[in-house]
N, C-alpha and C positions, 0 to 999 in steps of 0.2 A: 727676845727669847723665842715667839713664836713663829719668826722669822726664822732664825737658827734653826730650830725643830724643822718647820717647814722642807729646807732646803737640804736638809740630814736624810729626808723622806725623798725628796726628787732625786738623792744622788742613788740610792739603791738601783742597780740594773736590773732591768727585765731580765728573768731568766730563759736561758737558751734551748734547755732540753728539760724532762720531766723530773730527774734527778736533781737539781734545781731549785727545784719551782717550791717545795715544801720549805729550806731553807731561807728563800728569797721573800716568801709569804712571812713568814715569822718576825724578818727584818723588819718587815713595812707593820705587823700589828703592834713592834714594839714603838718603832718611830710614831706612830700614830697614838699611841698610850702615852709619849712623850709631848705631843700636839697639847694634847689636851691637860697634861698637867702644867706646861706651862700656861693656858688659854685662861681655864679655868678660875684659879684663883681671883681673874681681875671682868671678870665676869661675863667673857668672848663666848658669847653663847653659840653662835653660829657657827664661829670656828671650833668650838666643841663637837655640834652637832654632824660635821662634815666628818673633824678623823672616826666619830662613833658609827657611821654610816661606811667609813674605809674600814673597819675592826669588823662588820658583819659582810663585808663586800671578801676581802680576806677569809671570812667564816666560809661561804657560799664558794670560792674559787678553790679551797682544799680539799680538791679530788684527788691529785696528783698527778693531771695533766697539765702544761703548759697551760699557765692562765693566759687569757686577751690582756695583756699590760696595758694597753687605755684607760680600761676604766681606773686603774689606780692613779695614771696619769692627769685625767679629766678630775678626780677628786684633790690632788696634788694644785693642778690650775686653779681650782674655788677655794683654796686655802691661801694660795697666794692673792687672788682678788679680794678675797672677805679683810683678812690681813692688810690689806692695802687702803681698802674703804675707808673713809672718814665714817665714824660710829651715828653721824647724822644721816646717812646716806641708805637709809632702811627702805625704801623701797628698793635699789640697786641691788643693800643687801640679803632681801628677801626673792629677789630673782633668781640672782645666783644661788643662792638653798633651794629654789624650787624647781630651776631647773637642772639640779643636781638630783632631786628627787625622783623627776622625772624619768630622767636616763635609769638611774637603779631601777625602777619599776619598770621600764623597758628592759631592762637588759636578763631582770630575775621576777618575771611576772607572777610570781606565786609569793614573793616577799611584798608585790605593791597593793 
């Protein structure tokens, strides 16, 4: 199921012009609200923590300009790697959280 969510969240398009982008943002915090109610339940903390980091990433990009579509992107890729992890794999899957964190604080220097 988290895979499903996942890949529901990758198909959304970047949007093209500003009219858009409000629209497109919304898709992705609902898909992202969907992440985690599948995650959650079975207790995918990490991958919880990634769509909740995509839901304030979404917060912080509705201005109503063309957002940078990577960073949604870049959070989309550590969902499919967390996802992919063997749940042994805690240092691998604490890299990817961190350097997911990382970037957000680079990219919204007043959120890090």
């Amino acid at each position: 199921e988290v895979a499903r969510r996942t890949e529901e969240l990758a198909a959304i398009p970047a949007p093209c012009d500003a009219a858009a982008s409000g629209p497109a943002l919304q898709q992705v915090y609902r898909a992202a609200g969907h992440v985690i109610d599948a995650a959650a339940p079975f207790g995918l903390e990490e991958i919880c923590a990634v769509a909740i980091s995509l839901c304030d990433v979404v917060d912080r990009l509705s201005d109503g300009s063309v957002p940078d579509w990577r960073i949604i992107d870049v959070h989309v890729q550590s969902l499919r790697l967390l996802n992919a992890l063997p749940a042994e794999a805690t240092e691998e899957r604490n890299e990817v959280a961190g350097r997911l964190a990382d970037m957000v604080a680079r990219k919204f220097p007043q959120a890090g």
